[in-house]
C-alpha positions in Angstrom: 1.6 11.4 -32.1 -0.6 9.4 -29.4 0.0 10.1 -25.8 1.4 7.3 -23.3 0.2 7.3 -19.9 1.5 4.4 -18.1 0.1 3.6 -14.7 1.5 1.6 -12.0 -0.2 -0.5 -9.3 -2.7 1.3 -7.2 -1.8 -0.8 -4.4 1.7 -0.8 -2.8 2.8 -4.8 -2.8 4.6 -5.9 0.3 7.0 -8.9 -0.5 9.7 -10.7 1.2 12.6 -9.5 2.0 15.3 -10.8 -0.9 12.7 -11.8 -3.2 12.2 -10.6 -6.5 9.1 -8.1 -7.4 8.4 -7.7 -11.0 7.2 -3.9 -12.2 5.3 -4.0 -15.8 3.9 -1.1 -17.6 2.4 -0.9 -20.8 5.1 -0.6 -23.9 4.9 2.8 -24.7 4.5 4.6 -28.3 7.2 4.9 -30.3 8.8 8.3 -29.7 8.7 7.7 -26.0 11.5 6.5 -23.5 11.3 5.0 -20.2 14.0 5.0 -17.0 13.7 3.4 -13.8 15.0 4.9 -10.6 15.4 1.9 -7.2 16.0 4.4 -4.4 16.9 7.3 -6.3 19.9 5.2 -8.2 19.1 4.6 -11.9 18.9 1.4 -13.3 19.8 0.1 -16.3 16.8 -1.1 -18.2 14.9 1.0 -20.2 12.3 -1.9 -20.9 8.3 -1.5 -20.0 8.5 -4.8 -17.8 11.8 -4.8 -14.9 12.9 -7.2 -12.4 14.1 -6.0 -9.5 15.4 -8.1 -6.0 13.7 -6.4 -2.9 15.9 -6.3 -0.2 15.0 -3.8 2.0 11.4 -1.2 1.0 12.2 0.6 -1.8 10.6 3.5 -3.7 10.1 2.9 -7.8 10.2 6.1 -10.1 9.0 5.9 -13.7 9.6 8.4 -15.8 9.1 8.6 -19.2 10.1 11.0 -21.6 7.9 12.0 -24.9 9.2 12.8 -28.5 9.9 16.5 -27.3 11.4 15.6 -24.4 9.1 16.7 -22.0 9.4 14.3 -18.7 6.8 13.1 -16.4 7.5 10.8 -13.2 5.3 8.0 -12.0 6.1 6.7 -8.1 5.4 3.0 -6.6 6.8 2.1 -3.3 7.3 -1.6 -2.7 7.2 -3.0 0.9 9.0 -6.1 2.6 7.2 -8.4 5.3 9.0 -7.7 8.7 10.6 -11.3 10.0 7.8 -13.0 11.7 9.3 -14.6 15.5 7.6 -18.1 16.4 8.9 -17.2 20.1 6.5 -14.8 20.2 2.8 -12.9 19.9 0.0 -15.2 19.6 2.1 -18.7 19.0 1.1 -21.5 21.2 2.7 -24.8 21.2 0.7 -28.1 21.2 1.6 -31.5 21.7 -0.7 -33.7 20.1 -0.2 -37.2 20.4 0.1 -39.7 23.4 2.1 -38.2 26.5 
């Protein structure tokens, strides 16, 4: 039977907090299983593409299990933006326009 060695991004994304990141890897060979782990809590799909809503940064596990049952773990960590303040750092306001 052919191995399966799925790999995950090589570069941690960083999204917005409360969107949605999508985690694809590639359908594995028959005799092979997948489970997902958000935060060390397992979700429900067992699919090779998952959707998941990023509230807070969260660490992704992949594991997938061959034919004999022999499990390996893949890891991803997903980042959010921190809240960007107008009131402050760099910002500058300008009027532009008559006075």
């Amino acid at each position: 039977m052919p191995s399966y060695e799925p790999t995950l991004p090589t570069k941690e994304p960083t999204v917005c907090k409360g969107e949605e990141y999508t985690l694809a890897v590639p359908t594995p060979n028959v005799g092979y299983k997948l489970q997902y782990l958000k935060n060390d809590t397992l979700l429900q799909s067992t699919a090779s593409t998952i959707t998941e809503k990023i509230s807070k940064s969260s660490a992704f596990t992949l594991q997938f299990t061959d034919y004999c049952g022999s499990t390996e773990e893949r890891y991803l960590n997903v980042y959010i933006h921190e809240k960007q303040s107008l009131n402050r750092g760099c910002f500058k306001t300008i009027n532009i326009g008559s006075r």
